[in-house]
C-alpha positions, 0 to 999 in steps of 0.5 A: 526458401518458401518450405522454410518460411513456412516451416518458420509460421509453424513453429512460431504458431506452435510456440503461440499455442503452447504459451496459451496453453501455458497461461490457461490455467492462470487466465481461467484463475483470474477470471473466476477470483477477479473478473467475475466477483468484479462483475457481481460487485458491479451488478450488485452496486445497482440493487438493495439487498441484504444477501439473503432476501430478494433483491430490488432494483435502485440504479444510481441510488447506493452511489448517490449515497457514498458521495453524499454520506458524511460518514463514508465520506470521512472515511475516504477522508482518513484513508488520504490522510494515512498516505502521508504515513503510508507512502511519504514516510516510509518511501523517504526513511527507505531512501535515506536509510538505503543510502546510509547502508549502501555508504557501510562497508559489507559485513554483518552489519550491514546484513543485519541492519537490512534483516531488522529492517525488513522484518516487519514486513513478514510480520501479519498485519494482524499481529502487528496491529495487536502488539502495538496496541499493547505499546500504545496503551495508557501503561504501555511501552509509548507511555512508560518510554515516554516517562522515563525519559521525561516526557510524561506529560504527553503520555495518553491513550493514543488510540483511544484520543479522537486526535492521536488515534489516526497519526498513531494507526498510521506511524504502525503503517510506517512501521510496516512499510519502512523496510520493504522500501529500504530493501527494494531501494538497495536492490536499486542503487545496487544497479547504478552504475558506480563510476557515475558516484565516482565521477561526482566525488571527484568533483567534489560534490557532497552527500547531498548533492550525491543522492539528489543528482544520482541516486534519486534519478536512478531510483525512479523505478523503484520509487514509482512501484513503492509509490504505487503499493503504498497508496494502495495500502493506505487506501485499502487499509483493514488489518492494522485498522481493525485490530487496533480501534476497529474505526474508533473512537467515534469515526476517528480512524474510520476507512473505507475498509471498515467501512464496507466490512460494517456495512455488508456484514453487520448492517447487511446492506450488499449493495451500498457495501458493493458501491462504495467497494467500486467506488473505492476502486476507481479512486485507487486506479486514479491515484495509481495509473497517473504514477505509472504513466508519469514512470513510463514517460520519465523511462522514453 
């Protein structure tokens, strides 16, 4: 018996060095693309410089400034604010839509409602900031839309009016958003357990009942992860932001990416750029790991 057992260790020491072995490559990746411009960032947040001269040494000076900066503080300000389109609009037109779809009968449509759906997803960001750009215009797709069917009196610049030009930045976020929750929600209902609906329309319960009682509960999952790559979406937004007004008009849709982008490339301050880019962090994780917790505690 004592031979096998430590035949045994063996083999299980083996198979220890060969996953280490396996995942070096990825651990070392990690650590030179994440772990170590992390700790450049860091150390950078305590000094003044411009990236290029020598440097000086402020302590707590560049966070002192993020928190007490009205400009920046604004921007923190618009990225909660583009939550609300980020993470609750698509999150709930994804579970609605989800449900609708999942109620069809296979076929081609319902393959292709979940095609034109997630298309935006693989569209760049990029490209979808410009093109909307385009419909938002004063004679774009918005406004004549908007004429024809009436409504002209409420056709505007919407990008560039100080009170549109967020709601606008952020229905593009919607958007984009929309068909990934849709998808990753049917992947879900699609592991329900289907006798459990059954058991519901047997005692008659409605569409409403149907979806609060089974289909929500059993999409906990997914909801916690759409939650979290929303928020840090919102959070970080740069793409659509900067192709679209750029943080204007005036600082109506400035975010915290833009604001770190004008600050260390164009005012050439790395270390207030680097504070505000760690501070940016933590609010991310604090926003993120309560979600992930709250999932897990549900899951015991």
């Amino acid at each position: 018996m004592a031979p096998r057992r430590a035949a045994a260790r063996a083999a299980a020491r083996r198979r220890i060095l060969r996953g280490w072995l396996f995942s070096l490559p990825a651990l070392i990746a990690y650590c030179g693309f994440v772990i170590y411009p992390l700790i450049l960032g860091i150390q950078y947040s305590f000094y003044k410089w411009n990236g290029v001269g020598p440097s000086e040494w402020v302590g707590l000076a560049n966070y002192i400034r993020v928190f007490t900066d009205e400009t920046l503080l604004a921007s923190i300000g618009n990225a909660f604010v583009l939550i609300a389109f980020f993470t609750i609009i698509p999150v709930a037109s994804g579970l609605v839509l989800a449900t609708l779809i999942r109620s069809m009968k296979p076929g081609p449509f319902s393959s292709l409602s979940q095609t034109i759906l997630f298309l935006p997803q693989i569209i760049p960001l990029a490209a979808a900031g410009i093109a909307w750009s385009w419909m938002y215009a004063q004679t774009g797709a918005v406004n004549q839309l908007l004429n024809a069917v009436g409504l002209g009196f409420l056709a505007r610049p919407w990008l560039g009016d100080f009170q549109t030009a967020l709601p606008a930045v952020g229905l593009i976020g919607s958007w984009v958003l929309t068909g990934l929750c849709t998808v990753l929600f049917l992947t879900g209902i699609g592991k329900i357990d289907q006798s459990l609906y059954e058991a519901v329309r047997l005692d008659g319960a409605s569409w409403w009942r149907e979806f609060v009682t089974i289909t929500i509960p059993g999409l906990r999952q997914e909801i916690a992860v759409l939650v979290t790559i929303t928020i840090i979406a919102a959070l970080s937004s740069f793409d659509i932001i900067y192709t679209t007004t750029l943080g204007g008009p005036g600082r109506a849709t400035l975010v915290p990416g833009i604001s770190i982008y004008r600050i260390g490339f164009t005012q050439s301050d790395v270390g207030l750029a680097s504070a505000f880019g760690i501070v940016l962090m933590v609010i991310v994780l604090a926003c993120v790991l309560p979600i992930q917790r709250l999932a897990r505690a549900n899951d015991r």
